[in-house]
N, CA and C of each residue as an Amber inpcrd file, in Angstrom:
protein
   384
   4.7660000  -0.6430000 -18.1110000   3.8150000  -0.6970000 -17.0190000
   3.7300000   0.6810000 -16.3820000   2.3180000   1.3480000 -16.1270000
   2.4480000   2.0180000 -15.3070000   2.0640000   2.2580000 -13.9210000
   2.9330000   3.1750000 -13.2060000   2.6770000   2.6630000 -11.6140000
   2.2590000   3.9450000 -11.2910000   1.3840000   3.8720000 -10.0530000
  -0.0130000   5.0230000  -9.4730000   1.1650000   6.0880000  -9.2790000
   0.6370000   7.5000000  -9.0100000   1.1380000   8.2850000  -8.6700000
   0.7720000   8.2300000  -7.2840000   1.4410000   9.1180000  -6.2630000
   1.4860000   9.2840000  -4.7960000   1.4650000  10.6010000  -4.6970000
   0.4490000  11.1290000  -4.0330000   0.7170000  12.5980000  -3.3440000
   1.2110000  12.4750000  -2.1620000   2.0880000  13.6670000  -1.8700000
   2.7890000  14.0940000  -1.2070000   2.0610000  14.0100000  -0.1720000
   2.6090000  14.7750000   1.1830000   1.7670000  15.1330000   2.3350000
   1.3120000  16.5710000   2.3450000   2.2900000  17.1320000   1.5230000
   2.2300000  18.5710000   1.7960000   0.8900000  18.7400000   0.5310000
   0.9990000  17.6240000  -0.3410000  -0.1470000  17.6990000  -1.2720000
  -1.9420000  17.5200000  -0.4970000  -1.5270000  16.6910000   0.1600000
  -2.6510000  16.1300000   0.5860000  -3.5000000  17.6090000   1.9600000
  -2.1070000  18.5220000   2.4090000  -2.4290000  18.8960000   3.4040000
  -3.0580000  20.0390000   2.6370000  -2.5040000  20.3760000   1.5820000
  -2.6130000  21.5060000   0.7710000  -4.3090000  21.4280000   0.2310000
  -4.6170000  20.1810000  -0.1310000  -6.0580000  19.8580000  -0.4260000
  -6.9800000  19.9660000   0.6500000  -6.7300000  19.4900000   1.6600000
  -7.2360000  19.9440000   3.1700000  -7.9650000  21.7030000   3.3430000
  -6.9140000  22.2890000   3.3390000  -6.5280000  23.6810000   3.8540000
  -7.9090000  24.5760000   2.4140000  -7.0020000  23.9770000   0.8020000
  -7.9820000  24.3720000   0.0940000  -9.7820000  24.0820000   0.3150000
 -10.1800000  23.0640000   0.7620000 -11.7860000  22.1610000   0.8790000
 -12.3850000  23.3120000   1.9130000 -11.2570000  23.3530000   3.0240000
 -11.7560000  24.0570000   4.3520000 -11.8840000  25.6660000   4.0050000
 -11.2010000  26.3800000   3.2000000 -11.1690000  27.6750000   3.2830000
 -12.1270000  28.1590000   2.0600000 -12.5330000  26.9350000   1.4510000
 -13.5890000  27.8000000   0.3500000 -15.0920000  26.8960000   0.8590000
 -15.2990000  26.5820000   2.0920000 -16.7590000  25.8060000   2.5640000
 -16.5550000  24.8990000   2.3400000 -16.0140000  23.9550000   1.8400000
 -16.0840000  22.6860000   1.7340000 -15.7100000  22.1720000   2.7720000
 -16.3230000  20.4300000   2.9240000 -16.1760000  19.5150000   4.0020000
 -14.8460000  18.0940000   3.5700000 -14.6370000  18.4920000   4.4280000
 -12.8750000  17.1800000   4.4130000 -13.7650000  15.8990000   5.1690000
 -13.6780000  14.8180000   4.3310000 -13.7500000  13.4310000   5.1560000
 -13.1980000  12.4070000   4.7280000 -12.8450000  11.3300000   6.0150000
 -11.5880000  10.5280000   6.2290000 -12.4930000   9.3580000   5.8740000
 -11.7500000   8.5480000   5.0320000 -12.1590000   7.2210000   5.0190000
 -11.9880000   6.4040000   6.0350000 -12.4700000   5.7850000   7.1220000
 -12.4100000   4.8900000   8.4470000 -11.2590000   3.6120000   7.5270000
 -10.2130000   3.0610000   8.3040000  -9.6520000   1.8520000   8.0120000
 -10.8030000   0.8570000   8.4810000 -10.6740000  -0.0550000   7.1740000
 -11.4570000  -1.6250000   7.3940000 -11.2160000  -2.0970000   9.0060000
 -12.0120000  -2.6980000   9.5930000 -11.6580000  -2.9060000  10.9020000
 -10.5960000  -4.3710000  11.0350000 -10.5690000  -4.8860000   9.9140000
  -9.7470000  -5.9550000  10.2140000  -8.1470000  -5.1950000   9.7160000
  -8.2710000  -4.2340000   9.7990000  -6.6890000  -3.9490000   8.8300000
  -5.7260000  -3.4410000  10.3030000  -4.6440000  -3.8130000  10.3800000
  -4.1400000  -3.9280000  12.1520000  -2.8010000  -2.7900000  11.1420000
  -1.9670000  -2.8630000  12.3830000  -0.5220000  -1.9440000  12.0200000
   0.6470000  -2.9670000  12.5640000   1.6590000  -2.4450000  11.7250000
   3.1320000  -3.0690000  11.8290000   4.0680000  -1.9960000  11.8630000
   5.1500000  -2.2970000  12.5240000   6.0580000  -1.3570000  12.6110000
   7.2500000  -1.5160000  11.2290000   7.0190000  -0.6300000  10.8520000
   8.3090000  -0.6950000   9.4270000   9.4940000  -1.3480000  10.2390000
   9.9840000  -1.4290000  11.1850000  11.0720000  -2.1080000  11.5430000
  10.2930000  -3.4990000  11.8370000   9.2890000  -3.8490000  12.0600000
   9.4190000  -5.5190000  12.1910000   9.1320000  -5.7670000  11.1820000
   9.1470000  -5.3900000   9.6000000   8.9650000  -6.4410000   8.2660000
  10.0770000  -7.2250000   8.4980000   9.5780000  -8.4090000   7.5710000
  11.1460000  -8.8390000   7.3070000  11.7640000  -8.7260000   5.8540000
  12.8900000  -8.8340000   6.1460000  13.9930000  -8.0780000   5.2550000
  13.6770000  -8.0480000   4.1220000  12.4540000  -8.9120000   3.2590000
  12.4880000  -9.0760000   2.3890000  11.4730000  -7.8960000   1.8420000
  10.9540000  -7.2840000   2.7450000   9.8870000  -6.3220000   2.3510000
  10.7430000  -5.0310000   2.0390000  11.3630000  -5.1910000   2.5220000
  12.3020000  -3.6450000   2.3090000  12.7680000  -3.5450000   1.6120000
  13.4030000  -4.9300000   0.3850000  13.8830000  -4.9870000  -0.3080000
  12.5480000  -4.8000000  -1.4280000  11.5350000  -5.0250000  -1.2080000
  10.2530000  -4.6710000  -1.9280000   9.8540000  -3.1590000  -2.1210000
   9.9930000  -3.0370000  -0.9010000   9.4240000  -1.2760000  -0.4180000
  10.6650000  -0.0520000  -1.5280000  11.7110000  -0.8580000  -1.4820000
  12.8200000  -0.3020000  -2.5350000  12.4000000  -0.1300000  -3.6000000
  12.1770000  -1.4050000  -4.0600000  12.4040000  -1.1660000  -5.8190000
  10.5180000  -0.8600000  -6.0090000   9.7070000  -0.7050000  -5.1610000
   8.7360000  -0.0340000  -5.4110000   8.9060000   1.3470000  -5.3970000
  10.1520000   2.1270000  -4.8960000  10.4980000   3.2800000  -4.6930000
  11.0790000   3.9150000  -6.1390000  11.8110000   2.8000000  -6.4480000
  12.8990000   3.0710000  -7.8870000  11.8140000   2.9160000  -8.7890000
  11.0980000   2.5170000  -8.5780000   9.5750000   1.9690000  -9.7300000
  10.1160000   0.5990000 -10.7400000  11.2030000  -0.2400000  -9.9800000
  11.4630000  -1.4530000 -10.3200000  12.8640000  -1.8270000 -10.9540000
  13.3210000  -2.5030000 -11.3960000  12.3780000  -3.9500000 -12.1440000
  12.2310000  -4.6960000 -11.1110000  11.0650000  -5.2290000 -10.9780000
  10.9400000  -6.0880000 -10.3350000  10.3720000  -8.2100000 -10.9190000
  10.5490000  -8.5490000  -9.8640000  10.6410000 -10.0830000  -9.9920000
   9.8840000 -10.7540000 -10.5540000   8.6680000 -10.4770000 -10.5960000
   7.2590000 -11.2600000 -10.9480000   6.8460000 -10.0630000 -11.9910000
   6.2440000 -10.5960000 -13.0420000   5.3000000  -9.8500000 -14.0780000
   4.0150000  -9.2700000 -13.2770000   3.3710000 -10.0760000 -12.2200000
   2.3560000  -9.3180000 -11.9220000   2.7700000  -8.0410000 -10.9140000
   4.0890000  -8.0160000 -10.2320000   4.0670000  -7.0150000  -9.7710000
   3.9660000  -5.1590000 -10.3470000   2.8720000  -4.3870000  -9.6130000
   2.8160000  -3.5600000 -10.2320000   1.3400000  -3.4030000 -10.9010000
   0.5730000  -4.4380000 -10.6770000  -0.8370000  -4.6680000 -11.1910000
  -1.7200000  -4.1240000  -9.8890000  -2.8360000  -3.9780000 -10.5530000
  -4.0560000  -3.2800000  -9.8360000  -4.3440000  -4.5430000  -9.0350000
  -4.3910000  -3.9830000  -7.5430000  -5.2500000  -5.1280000  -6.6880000
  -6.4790000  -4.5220000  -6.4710000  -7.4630000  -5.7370000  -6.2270000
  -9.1600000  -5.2160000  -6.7600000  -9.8660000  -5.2250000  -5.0830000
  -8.5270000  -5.6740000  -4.2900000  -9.5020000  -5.6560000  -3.1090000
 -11.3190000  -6.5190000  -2.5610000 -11.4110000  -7.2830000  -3.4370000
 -12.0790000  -8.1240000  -3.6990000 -12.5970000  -8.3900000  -2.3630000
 -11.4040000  -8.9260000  -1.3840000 -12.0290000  -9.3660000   0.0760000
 -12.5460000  -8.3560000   0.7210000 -12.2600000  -6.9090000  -0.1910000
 -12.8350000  -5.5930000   1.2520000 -12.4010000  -5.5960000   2.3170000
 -11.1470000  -5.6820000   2.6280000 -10.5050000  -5.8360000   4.0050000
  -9.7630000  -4.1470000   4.0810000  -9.4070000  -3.9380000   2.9380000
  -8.6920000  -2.4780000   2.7690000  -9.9590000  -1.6300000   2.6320000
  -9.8770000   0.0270000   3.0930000 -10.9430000   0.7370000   2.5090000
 -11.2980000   1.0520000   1.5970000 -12.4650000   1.1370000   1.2000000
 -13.0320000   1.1080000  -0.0740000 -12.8900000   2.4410000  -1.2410000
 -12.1360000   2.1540000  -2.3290000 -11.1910000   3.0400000  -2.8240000
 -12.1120000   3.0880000  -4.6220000 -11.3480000   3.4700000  -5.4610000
 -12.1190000   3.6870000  -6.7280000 -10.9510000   1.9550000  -7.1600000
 -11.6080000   1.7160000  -8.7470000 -10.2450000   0.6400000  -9.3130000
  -9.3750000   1.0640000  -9.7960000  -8.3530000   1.0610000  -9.2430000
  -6.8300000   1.1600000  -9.9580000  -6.2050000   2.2430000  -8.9960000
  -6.5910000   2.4310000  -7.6370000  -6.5650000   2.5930000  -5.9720000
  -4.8340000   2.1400000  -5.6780000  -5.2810000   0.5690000  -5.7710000
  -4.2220000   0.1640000  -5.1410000  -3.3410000  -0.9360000  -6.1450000
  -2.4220000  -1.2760000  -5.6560000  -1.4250000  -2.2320000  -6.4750000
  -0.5470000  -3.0000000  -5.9550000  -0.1050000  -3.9870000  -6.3770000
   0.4960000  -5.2440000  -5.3600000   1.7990000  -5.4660000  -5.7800000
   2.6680000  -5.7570000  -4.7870000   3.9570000  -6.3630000  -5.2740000
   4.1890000  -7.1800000  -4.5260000   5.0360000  -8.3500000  -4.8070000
   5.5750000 -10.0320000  -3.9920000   6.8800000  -9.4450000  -3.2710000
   6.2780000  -9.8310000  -2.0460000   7.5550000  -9.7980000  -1.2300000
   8.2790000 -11.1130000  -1.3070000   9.3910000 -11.6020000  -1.5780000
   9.9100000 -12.9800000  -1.6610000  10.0030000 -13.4830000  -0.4070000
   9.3480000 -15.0400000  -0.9080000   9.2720000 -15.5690000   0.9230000
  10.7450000 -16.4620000   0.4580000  11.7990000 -16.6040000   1.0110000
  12.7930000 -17.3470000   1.0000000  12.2720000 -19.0860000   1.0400000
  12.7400000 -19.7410000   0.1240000  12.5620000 -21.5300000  -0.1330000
  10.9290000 -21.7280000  -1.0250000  10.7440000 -21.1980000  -1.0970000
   9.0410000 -20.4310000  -2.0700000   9.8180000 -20.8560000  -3.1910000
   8.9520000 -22.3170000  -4.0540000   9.3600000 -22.0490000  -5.4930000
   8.3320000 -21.0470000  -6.0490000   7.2190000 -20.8850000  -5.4480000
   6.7600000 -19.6410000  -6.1680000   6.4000000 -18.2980000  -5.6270000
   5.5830000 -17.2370000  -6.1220000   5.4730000 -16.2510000  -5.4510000
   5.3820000 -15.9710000  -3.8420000   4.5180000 -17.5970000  -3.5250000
   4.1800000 -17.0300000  -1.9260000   2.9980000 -16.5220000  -1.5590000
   2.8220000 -15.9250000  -0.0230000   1.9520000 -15.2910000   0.4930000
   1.7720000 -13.9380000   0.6140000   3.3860000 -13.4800000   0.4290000
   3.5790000 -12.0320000   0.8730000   3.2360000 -11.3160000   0.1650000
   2.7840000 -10.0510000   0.2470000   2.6870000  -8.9620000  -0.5580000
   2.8630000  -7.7910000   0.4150000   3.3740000  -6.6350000  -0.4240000
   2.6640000  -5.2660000  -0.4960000   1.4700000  -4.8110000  -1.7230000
   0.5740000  -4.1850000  -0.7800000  -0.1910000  -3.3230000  -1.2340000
   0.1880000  -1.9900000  -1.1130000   0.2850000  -1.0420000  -2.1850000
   0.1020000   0.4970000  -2.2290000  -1.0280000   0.9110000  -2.6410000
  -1.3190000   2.1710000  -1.8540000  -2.5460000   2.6040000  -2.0620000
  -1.6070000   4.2200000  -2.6040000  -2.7420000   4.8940000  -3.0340000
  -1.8020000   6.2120000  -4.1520000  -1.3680000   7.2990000  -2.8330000
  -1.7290000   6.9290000  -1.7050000  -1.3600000   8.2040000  -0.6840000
   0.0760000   7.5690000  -0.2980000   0.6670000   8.6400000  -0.2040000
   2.1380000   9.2000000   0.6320000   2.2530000   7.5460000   1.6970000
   3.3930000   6.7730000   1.6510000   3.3400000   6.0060000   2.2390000
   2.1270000   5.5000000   2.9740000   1.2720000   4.6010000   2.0120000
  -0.0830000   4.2950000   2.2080000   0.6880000   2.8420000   2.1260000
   1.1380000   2.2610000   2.8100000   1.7290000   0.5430000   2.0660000
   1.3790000  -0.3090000   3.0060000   0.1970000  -1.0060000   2.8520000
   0.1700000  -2.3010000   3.2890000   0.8290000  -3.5550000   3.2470000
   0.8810000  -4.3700000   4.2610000   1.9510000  -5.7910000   4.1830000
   0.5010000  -6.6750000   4.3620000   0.6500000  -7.7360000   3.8870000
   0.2750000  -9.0610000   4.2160000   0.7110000 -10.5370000   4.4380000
   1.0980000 -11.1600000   5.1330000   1.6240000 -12.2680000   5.0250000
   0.8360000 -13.4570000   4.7090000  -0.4650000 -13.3120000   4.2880000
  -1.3470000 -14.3400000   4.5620000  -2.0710000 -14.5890000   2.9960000
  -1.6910000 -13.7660000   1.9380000  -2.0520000 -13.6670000   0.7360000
  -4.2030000 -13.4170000   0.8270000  -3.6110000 -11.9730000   1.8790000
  -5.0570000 -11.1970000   1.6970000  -6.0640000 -11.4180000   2.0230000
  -5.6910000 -12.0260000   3.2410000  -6.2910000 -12.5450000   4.6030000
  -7.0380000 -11.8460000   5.4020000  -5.6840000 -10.8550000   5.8660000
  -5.2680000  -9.3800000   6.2440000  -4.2920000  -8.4260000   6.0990000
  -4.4250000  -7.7870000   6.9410000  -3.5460000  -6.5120000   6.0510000
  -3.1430000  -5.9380000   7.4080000  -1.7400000  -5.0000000   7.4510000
  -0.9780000  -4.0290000   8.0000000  -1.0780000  -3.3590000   7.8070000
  -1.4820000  -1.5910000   7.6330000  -0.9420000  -0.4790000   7.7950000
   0.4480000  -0.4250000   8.1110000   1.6160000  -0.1790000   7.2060000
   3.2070000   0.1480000   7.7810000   3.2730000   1.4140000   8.3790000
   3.9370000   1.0730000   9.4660000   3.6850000   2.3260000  10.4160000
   5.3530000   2.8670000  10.1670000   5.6780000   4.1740000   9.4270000
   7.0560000   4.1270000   9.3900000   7.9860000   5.0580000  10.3300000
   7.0990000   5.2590000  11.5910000   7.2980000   6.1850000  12.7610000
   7.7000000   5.3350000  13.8890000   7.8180000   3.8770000  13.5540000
   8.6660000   3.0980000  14.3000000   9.4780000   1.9750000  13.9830000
């Protein structure tokens, strides 16, 4: 399986600095208005244990983790396909996958939570 690459910040800032100093124009994609924020300290435990082995690049639990999410509901901003990608956060007493997920998007801690199986979405805020 392969999993998205992530630029850095210093990548991203570096692309910035390049757009601006040869005329070019930098623009921000607006977040979906339904997409809210969470504080990396209120996931629960089980996301972190997600946010991990999405770090190690796995193994993880479920075969689909690690697959392209298509964003279908348009709740996340609107990205190219193969943008973003999902992994199961384990809901404890769940004989099966559940509701939870992360979403990654390819930017530098871009990780969405959902508890609602894509309902809505979090921005992880990891500055608190």
């Amino acid at each position: 399986m392969r999993f998205p690459p992530r630029i850095t910040r210093i990548g991203a800032a570096a692309a910035v600095l390049s757009a601006l100093l040869v005329g070019g124009t930098v623009t921000a994609t607006p977040a979906a208005a339904a997409v809210g924020s969470i504080c990396h300290s209120d996931l629960p435990s089980q996301a972190y244990d997600t946010l991990e082995l999405i770090e190690q690049g796995g193994p993880f639990p479920y075969s689909q983790d690690g697959t392209v999410f298509q964003n279908r509901e348009r709740i996340l901003p609107s990205q190219r396909s193969g943008y973003y990608h999902e992994y199961t956060v384990i809901t404890p007493g769940s004989s099966t996958r559940g509701a939870r997920r992360i979403v990654t998007g390819e930017e530098y801690r871009e990780d969405y939570y959902t508890a609602d199986h894509y309902a809505s979405f979090d921005l992880i805020d990891y500055g608190c």
